[in-house]
MARPA-700186 format. One record per residue (C-alpha): residue number from 1; residue in three letters; y negated, z, x negated. Coordinates in nm, 3 decimals. Each point is the difference from the previous one (the first is absolute). Layout:
<recs>
i  aa  c2  c3  c1
NUM  ala  Y  Z  X
...
</recs>
This chain:
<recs>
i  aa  c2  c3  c1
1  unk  0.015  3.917  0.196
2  unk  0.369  0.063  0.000
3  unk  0.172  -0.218  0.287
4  unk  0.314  0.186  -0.006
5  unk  -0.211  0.247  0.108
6  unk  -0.200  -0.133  0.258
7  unk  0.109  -0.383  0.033
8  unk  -0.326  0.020  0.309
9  unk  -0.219  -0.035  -0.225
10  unk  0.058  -0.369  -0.005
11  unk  -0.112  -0.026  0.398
12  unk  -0.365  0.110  -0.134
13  unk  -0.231  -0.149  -0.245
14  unk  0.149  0.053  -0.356
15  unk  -0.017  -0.110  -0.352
16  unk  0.226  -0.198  -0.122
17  unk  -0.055  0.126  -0.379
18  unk  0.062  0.398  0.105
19  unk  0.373  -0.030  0.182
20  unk  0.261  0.100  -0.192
21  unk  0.366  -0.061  0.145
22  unk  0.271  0.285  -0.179
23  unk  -0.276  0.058  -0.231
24  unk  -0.075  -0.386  -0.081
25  unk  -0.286  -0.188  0.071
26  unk  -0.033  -0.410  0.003
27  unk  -0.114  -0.196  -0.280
28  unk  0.121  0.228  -0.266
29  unk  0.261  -0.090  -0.223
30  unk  0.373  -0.046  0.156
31  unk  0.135  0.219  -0.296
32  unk  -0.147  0.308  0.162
33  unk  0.319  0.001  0.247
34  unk  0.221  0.075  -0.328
35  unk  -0.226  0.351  -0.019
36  unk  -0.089  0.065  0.347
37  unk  0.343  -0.088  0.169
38  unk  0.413  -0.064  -0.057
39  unk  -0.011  -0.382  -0.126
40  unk  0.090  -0.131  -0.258
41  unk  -0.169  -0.251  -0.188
42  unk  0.251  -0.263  0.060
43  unk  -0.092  -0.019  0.400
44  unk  -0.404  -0.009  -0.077
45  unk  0.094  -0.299  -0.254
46  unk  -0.158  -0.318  0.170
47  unk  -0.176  -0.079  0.335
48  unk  0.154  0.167  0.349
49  unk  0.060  0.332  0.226
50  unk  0.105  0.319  -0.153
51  unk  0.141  0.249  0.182
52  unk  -0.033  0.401  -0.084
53  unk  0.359  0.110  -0.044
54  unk  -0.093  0.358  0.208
55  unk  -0.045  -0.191  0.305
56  unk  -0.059  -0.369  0.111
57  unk  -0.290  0.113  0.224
58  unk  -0.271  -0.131  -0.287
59  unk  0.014  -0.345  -0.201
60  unk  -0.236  -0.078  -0.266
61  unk  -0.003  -0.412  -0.061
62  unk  -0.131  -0.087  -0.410
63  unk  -0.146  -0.279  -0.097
64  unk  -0.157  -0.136  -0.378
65  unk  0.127  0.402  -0.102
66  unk  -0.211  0.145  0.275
67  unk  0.071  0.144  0.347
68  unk  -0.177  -0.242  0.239
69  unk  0.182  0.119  0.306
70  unk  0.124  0.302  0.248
71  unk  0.249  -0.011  0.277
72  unk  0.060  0.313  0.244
73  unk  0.264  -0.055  0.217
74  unk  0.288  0.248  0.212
75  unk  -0.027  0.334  -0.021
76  unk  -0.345  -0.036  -0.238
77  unk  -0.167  -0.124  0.350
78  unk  0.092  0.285  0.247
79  unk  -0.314  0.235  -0.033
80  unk  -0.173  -0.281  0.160
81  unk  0.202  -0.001  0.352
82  unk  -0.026  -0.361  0.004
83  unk  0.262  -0.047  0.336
84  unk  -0.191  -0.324  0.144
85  unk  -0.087  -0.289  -0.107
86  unk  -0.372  0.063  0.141
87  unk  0.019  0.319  -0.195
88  unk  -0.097  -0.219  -0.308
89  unk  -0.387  -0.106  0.084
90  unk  -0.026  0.306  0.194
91  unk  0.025  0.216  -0.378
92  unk  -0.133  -0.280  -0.230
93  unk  -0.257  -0.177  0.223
94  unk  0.008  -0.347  0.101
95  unk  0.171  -0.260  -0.265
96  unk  -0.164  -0.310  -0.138
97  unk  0.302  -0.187  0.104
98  unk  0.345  0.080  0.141
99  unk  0.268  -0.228  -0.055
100  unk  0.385  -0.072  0.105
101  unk  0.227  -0.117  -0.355
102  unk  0.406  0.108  -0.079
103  unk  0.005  0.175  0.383
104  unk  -0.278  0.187  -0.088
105  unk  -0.360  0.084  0.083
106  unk  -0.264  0.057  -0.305
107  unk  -0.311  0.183  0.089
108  unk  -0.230  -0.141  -0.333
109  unk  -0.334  0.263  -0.107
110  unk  -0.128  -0.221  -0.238
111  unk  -0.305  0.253  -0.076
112  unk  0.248  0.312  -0.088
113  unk  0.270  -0.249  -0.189
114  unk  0.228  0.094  0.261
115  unk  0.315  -0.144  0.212
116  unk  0.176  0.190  0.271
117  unk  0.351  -0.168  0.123
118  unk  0.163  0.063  0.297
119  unk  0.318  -0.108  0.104
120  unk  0.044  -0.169  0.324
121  unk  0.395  0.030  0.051
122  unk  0.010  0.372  -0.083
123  unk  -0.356  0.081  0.134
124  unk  -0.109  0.206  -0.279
125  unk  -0.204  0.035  -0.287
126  unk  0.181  -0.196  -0.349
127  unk  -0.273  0.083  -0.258
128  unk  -0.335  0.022  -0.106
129  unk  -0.115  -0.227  -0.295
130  unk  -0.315  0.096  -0.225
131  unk  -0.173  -0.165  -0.270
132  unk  0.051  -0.349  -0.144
133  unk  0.225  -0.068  0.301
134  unk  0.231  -0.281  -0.001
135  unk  0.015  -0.085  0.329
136  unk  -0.327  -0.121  0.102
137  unk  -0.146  -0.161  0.312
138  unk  0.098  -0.370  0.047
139  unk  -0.251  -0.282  -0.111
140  unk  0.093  -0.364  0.065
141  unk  -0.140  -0.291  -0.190
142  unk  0.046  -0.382  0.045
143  unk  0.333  0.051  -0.187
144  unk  0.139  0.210  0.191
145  unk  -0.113  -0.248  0.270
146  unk  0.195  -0.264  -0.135
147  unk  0.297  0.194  -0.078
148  unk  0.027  0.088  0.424
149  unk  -0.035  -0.360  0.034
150  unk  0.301  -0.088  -0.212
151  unk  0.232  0.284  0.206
152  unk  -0.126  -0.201  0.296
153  unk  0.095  -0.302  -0.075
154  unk  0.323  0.110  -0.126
155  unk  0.090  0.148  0.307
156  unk  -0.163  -0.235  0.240
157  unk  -0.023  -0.323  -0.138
158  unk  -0.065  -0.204  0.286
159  unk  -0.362  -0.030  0.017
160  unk  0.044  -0.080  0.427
161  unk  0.126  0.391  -0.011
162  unk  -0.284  0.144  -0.183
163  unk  -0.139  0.167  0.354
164  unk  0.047  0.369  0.118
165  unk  0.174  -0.158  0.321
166  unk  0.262  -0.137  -0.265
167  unk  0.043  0.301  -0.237
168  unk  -0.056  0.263  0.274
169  unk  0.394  0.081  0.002
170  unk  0.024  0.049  -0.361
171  unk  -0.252  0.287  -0.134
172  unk  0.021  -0.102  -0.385
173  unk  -0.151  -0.332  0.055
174  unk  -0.255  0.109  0.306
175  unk  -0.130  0.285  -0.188
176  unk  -0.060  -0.303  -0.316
177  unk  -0.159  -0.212  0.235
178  unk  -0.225  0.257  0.102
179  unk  -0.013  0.101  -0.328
180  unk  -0.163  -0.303  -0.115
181  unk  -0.204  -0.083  0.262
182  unk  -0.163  0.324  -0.054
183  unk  -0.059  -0.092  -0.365
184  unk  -0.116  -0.354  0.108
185  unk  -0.295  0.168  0.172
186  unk  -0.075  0.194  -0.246
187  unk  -0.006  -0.295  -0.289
188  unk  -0.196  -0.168  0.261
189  unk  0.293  -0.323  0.059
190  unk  0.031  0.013  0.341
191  unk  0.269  0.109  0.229
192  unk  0.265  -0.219  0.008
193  unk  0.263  -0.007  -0.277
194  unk  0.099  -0.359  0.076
195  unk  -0.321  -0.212  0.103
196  unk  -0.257  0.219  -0.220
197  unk  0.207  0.164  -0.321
198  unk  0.323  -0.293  -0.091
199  unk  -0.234  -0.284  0.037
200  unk  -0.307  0.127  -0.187
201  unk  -0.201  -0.072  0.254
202  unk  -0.221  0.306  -0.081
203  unk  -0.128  -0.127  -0.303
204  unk  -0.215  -0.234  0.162
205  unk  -0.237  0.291  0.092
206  unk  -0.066  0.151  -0.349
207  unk  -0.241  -0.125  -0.301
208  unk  0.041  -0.181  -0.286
209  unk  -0.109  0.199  -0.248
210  unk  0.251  0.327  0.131
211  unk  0.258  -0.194  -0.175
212  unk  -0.031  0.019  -0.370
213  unk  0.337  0.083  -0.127
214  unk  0.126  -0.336  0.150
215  unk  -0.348  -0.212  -0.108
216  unk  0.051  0.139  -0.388
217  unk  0.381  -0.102  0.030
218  unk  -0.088  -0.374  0.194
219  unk  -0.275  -0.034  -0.280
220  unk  0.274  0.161  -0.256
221  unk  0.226  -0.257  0.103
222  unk  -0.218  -0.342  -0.045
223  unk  -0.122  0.135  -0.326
224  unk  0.378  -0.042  -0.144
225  unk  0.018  -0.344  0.104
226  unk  0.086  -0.141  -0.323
227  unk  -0.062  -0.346  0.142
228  unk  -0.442  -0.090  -0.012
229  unk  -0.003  -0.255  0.284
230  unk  0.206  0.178  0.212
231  unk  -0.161  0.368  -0.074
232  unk  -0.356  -0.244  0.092
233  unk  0.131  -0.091  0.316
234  unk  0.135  0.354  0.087
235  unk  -0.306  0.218  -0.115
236  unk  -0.185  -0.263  0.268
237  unk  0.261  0.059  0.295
238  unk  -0.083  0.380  -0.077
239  unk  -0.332  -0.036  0.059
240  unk  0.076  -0.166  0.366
241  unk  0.294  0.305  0.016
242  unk  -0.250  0.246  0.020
243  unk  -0.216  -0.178  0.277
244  unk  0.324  -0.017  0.230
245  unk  0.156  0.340  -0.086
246  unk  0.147  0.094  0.318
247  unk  0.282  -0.251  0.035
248  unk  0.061  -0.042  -0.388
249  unk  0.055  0.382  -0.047
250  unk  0.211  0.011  0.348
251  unk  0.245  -0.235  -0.145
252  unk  0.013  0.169  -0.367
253  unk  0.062  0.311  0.246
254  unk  0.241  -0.115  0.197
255  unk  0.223  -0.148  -0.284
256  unk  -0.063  0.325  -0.232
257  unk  0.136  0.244  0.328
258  unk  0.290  -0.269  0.054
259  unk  0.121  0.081  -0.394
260  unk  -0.047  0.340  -0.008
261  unk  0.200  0.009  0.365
262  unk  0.266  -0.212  -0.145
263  unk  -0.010  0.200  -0.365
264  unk  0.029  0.292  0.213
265  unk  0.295  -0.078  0.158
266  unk  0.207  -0.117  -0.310
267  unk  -0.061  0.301  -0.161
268  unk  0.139  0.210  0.308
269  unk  0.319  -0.264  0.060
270  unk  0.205  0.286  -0.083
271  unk  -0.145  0.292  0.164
272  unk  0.248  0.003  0.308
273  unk  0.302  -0.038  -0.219
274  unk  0.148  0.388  -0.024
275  unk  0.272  -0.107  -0.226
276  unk  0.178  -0.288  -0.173
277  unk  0.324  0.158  -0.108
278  unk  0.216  -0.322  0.045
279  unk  0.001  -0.216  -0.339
280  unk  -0.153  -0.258  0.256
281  unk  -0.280  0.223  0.125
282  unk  -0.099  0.122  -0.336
283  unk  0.010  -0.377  -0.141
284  unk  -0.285  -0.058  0.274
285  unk  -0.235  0.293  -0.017
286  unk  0.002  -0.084  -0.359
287  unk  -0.074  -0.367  -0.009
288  unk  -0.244  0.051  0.275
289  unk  -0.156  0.304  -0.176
290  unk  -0.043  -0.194  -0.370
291  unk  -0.175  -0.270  0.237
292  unk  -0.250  0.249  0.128
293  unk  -0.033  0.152  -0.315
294  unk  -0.137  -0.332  -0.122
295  unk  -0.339  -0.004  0.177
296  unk  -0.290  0.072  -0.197
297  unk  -0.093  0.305  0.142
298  unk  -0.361  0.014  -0.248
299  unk  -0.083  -0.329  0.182
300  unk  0.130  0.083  0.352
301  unk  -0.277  0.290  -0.055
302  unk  -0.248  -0.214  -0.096
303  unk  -0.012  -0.139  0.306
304  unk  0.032  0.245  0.211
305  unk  -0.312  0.128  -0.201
306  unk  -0.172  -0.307  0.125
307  unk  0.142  0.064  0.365
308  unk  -0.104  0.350  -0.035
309  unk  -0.389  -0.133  -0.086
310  unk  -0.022  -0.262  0.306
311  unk  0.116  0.284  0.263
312  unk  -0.240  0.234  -0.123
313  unk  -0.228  -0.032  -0.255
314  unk  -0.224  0.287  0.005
315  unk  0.368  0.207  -0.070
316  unk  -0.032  0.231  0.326
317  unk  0.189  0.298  0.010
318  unk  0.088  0.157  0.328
319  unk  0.100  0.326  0.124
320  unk  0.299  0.053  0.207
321  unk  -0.194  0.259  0.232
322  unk  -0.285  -0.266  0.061
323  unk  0.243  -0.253  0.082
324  unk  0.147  0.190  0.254
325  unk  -0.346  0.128  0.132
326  unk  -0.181  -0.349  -0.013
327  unk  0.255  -0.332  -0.033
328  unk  0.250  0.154  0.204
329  unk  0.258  0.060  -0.282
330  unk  0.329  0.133  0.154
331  unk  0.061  0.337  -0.066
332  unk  0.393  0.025  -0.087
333  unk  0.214  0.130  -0.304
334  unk  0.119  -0.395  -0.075
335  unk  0.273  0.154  -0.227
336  unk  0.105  0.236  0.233
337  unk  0.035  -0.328  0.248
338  unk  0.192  -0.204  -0.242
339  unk  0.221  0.236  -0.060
340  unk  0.063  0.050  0.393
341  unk  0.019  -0.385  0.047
342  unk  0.211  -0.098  -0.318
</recs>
């Protein structure tokens, strides 16, 4: 099934094995374009895009020596009469998930190994992706968690201001807010950023034994003691450590988030600074750079590891579709807000 000949056969059922694009069908080897098309081996050497030097209508992306990937975009898409954005689900049926990234909307078919984009400032159709796409639907983790908690804080670091009332006039840090709270529910913390998330209060409300990353490193730790008595004395306090768990992992929390906030921040101390063309400003951004430079970055991870386990340790993974259907998860192109707000 040829789809410069009939590019509709992608809005039915289809296998993925039997399309050929200009002759060339995914999975095969990404020499094939040398014979089949004008390209030279030079532009299939690598990983990326090539283009067909007839026309830019058809991209073929390669990957490990194989084609993984089509794209059909401009005049490739016409014979569909796409006009609308509506137009989409009406020909390919309802999409797992639709979402909003670089002023954009993605309509995901995760059954066909298909993505349709369509582009929001131009209102039409930018391409159709098939195959091993790269863009895929959004998933977040705990990570990910932690790393909207960190553009919080750097934006609003008082915590008296961590309230919609307080952020409402600035969308970057309201859509965070609601970002995380969203997440919160989800990871099952609570609701409030300040009194349930910065203070570890949450912790209280889980089980011991849904923390063994930390346990092997606390147990890790007294076993290195070098020192008998005091390796006696500590292997007895760990005993009594895991009977009051609550508070003792709230502080090892709270003083673990307080590093990696203040880690964080040292690392970025020269993110706002465009240029430092003066022999003054250069001096600076250098000294201040070599400083950053200096934290042990395996060792900053380690901990965040450790973080990572205490917010969630069954290592939940969360789709960006369910968020917005269940927790509430706002439904913006951040980015594209960013950018608007910079």
């Amino acid at each position: 099934m040829e789809l410069q000949e009939n590019i509709n056969i992608l809005t039915k059922d289809f296998n993925l094995d039997e399309i050929t694009l200009l002759g060339v069908r995914l999975n095969q080897n990404s020499n094939i374009l040398l014979d089949k098309l004008s390209i030279t081996e030079k532009e299939i050497t690598g990983d990326g895009w090539v283009n067909t030097h007839n026309n830019d209508f058809y991209c073929y992306r390669t990957s490990d020596n194989k084609i993984v990937e089509f794209l059909i975009r401009k005049e490739g898409l016409d014979a569909l009469k796409i006009t609308e954005a509506q137009d989409i689900e009406r020909l390919f049926g309802k999409a797992d998930s639709i979402e909003k990234k670089y002023s954009s909307h993605y309509y995901f078919y995760s059954d066909k190994n298909l993505v349709v984009s369509w582009n929001d400032a131009n209102k039409k159709i930018l391409g159709i992706y098939i195959g091993n796409t790269r863009i895929t639907p959004t998933f977040y983790t705990v990570k990910d968690f932690l790393d909207i908690y960190l553009q919080f804080v750097n934006l609003v670091p008082n915590r008296s201001d961590w309230n919609e009332e307080a952020t409402s006039s600035h969308p970057p840090e309201l859509y965070r807010l609601q970002q995380l709270k969203s997440l919160m529910k989800a990871f099952d913390i609570g609701e409030d950023v300040s009194k349930n998330f910065k203070n570890g209060k949450f912790l209280r409300n889980r089980k011991p034994f849904e923390y063994k990353l930390i346990n092997n490193d606390v147990e890790r730790y007294v076993d290195n003691i070098e020192s008998q008595s005091y390796k006696k004395r500590k292997k007895e306090q760990l005993e009594d450590y895991k009977m009051q768990w609550g508070s003792s992992l709230s502080f090892t929390f709270t003083k673990f988030l307080e590093v990696i906030e203040r880690a964080d921040n040292l690392l970025k101390i020269n993110s706002g600074v465009m240029e430092a063309s003066t022999l003054m400003g250069g001096y600076t951004v250098n000294k201040v750079w070599d400083l950053a430079q200096s934290i042990d970055k395996e060792k900053l991870d380690e901990i965040k590891e450790l973080l990572y386990s205490m917010i969630d340790p069954q290592e939940k993974s969360f789709s960006r579709k369910l968020l917005i259907e269940k927790y509430n998860f706002p439904d913006v192109d951040l980015e594209a807000v960013d950018i608007e707000w910079y």
